[in-house]
N, C-alpha and C positions, 0 to 999 in steps of 0.2 A: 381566372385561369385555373384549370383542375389538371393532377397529374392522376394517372391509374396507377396501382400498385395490384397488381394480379398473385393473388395468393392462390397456395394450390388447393383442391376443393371446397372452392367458396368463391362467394359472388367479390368481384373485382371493390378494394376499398377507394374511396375516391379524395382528395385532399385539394381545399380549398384553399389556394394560398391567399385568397384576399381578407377571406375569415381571418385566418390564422394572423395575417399582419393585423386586423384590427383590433381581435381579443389582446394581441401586443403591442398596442397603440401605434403602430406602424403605418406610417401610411406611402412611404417610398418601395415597400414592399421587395427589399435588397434581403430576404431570408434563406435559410436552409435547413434543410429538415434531417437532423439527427437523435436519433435512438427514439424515433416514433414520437420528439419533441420538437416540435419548432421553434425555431429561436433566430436570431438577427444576428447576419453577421455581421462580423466585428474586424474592425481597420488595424494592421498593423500593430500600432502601439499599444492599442488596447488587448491586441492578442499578448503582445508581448507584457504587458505587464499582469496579467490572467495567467500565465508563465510563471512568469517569476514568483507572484504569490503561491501556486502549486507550489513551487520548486521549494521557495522558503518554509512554506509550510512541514514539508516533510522533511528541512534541516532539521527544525524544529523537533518535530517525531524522532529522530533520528538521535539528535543531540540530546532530549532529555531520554531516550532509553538506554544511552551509553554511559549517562552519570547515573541512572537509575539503578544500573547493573555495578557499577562500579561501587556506588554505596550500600548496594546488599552484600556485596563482599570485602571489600575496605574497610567499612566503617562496622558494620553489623556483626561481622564476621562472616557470612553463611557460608560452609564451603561449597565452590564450585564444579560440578561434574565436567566429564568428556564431553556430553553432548552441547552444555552449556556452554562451552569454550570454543566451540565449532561457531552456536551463533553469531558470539562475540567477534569471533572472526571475520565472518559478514557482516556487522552491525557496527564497529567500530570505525571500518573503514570509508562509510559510508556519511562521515561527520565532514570528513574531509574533502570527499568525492564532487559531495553537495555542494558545499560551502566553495569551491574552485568554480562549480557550473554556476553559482548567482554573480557575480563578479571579474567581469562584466559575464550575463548573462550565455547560457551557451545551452541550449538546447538537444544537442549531442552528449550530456551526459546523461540522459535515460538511458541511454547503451548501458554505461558500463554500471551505474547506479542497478537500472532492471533486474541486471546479470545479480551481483549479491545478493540486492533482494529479495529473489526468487531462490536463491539455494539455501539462504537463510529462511525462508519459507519452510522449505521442504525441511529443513533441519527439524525445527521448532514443531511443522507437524505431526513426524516422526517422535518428537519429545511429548508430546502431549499424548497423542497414544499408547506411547510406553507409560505412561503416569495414569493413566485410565484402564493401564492394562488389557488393552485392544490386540496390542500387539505383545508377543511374550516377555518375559523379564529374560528368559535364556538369550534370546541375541540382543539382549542388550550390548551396546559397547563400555559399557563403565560395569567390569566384573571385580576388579580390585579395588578398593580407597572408596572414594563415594561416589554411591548409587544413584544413576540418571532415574531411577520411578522413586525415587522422594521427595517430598515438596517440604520445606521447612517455612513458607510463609504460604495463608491459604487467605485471600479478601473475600469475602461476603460467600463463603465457603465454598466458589467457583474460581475464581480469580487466582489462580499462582504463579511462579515466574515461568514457567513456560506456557502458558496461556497467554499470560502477558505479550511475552515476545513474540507469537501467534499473532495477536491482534495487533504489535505494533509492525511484525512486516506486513502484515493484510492490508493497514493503513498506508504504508508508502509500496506498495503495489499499486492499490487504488490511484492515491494521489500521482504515482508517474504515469499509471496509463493514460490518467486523463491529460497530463501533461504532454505525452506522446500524440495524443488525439489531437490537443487544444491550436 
């Protein structure tokens, strides 16, 4: 069985699902073809707990970036800016958020999980260009007490805390999307 996938200027690509089950050792050939991957689908429960390992996972992400943040300021001292506290904002809450959708399981909270996420996203963006001075130091929002373009801890002289928090919502973006998909 072949299906056609007609692209535009170019000859029609063709896709063999008997191949595909077999390079998959498949041979009930119950597949579906996502993100130009084939793969087998999968019954209920094993969807569901494909779930829940996402979901845990990015508790996880979630939970160590919020002790992480806490011990750079708690324990270490560093003081914290404006834009920092914006994160935290979004990052904090999302310990909780999580931790309510595993138990019992509940799939509807990538809604509300997404939503912070994503404006913690945009935060952390906005922090990291102000710190690479992409964007100006004049509108910055921390003009009094301490300054959102300074990094007081630098890892492998890339790595600072809003980089950090950069790549830890990058990572539970990814992991809810796929959660949303899965």
């Amino acid at each position: 069985m072949s299906v056609e996938l007609g692209l535009a200027h170019s000859d029609p690509i063709y896709l063999d699902w008997t191949a595909c089950g077999k390079w998959l050792g498949v041979t009930d050939f119950n597949l579906t073809f996502f993100m130009g991957i084939c793969v087998e689908k999968k019954d209920s429960s094993q969807r569901i707990q494909t779930c829940w390992a996402l979901l845990f996972t990015s508790w996880i992400a979630v939970t160590s970036a919020t002790l992480g943040s806490l011990f750079f300021s708690e324990v270490t001292g560093i003081p914290v800016c404006v834009l920092c506290w914006y994160q935290r904002i979004a990052m904090y809450p999302l310990v909780l958020i999580l931790a309510i959708g595993l138990f019992p399981y509940d799939p509807r909270v990538v809604r509300y999980a997404g939503a912070l996420a994503g404006v913690g996203w945009l935060i952390a963006l906005f922090h990291v260009l102000l710190v690479a001075e992409i964007i100006p130091g004049s509108i910055q929002p921390c003009v009094q007490g301490i300054p959102c373009s300074e990094t007081h801890i630098s890892l492998f002289g890339l790595l600072n805390i809003p980089v950090l928090s950069l790549l830890t919502f990058t990572l539970i973006g990814v992991l809810l999307f796929f959660l949303r998909i899965g």
